[in-house]
C-alpha positions in Angstrom: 10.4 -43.1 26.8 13.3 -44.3 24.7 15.3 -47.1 25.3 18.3 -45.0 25.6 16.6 -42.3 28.1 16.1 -45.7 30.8 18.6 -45.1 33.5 17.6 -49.2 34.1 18.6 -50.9 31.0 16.5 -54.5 29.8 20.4 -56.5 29.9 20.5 -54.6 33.6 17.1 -55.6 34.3 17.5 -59.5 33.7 20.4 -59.8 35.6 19.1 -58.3 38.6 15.8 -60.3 38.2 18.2 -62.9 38.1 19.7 -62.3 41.7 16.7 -61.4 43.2 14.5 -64.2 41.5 17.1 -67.0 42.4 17.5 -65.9 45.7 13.7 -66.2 45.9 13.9 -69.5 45.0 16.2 -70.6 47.0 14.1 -69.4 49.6 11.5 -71.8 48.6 13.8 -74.4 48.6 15.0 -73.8 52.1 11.6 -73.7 53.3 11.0 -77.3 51.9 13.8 -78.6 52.9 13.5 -76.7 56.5 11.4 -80.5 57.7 14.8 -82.2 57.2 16.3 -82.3 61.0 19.7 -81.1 60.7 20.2 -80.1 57.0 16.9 -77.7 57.1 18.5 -75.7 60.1 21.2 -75.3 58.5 20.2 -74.0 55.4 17.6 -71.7 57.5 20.5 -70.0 59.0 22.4 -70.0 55.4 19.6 -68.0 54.2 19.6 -65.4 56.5 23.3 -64.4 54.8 21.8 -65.1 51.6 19.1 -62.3 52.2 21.1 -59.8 53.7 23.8 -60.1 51.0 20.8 -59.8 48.1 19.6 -57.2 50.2 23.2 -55.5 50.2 23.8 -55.8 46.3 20.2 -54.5 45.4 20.3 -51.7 47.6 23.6 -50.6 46.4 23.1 -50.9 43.0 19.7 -49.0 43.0 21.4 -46.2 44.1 24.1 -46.2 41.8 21.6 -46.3 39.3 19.2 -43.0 40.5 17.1 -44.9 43.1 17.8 -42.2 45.2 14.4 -41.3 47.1 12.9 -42.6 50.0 9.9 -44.1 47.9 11.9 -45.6 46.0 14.6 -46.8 48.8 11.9 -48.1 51.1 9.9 -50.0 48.7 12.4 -52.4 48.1 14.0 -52.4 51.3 10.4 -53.4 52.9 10.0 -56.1 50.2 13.8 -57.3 50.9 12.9 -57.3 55.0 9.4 -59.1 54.5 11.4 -61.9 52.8 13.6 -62.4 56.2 10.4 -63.6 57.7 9.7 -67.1 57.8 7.2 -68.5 56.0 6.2 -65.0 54.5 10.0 -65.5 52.5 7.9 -68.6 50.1 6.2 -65.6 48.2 8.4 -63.5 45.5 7.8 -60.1 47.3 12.0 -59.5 47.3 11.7 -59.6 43.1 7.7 -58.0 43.3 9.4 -54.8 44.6 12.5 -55.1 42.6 10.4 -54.6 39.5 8.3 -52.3 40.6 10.9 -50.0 41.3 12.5 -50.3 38.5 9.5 -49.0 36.8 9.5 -46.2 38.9 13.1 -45.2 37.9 12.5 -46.0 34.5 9.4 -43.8 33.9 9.4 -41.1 36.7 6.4 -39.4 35.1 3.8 -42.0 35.9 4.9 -41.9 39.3 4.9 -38.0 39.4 1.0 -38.2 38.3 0.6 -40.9 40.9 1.7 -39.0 43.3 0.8 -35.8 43.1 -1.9 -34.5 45.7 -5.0 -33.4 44.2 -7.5 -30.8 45.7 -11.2 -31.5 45.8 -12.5 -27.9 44.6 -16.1 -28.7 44.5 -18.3 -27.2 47.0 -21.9 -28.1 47.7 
């Protein structure tokens, strides 16, 4: 597929690998720093905003950019909700998914073949 047949372009890409990947980070960094008595609480309860704003913005922008479909929607909303759980929010599942479906807007052929059922015809 052409670079000008993407509905994701690379410029597009990076900058929502961007959000997603330093939002990912800073959800390492909050889980460090969650040992620290009164600053760690804190930045525990900043993160829950931070997630559900990332959350917000990638959801919203996937379907302005063709991510309509529920594959599509619920892979990365499952990968956005697994990252609100603690200590499961250290691994970069949030920007995992992102990428994932990215590739599945960009090149909704493969995921056509992937998908499609496939009937067993032999008989013994």
């Amino acid at each position: 597929m052409d670079e000008e047949q993407k509905k994701i372009s690379l410029p597009e890409i990076i900058i929502m690998a961007m959000i997603v990947g330093g939002a990912d980070l800073f959800d390492v960094f909050v889980n460090l720093a969650a040992a620290v008595p009164v600053i760690g609480q804190i930045l525990l309860f900043g993160n829950w905003f931070v997630d559900i704003f990332v959350l917000a913005i990638v959801q919203f922008w996937l379907i302005m950019k063709g991510g309509i479909g529920f594959r599509k929607q619920a892979t990365v909303l499952v990968g956005n909700l697994v990252e609100m759980i603690p200590l499961l929010d250290i691994l970069p599942i949030r920007t995992a998914t992102l990428l994932v479906v990215i590739y599945m807007i960009n090149h909704p052929g493969i995921v056509k073949k992937v998908t499609k059922p496939t009937l067993n015809t032999t008989r013994n």
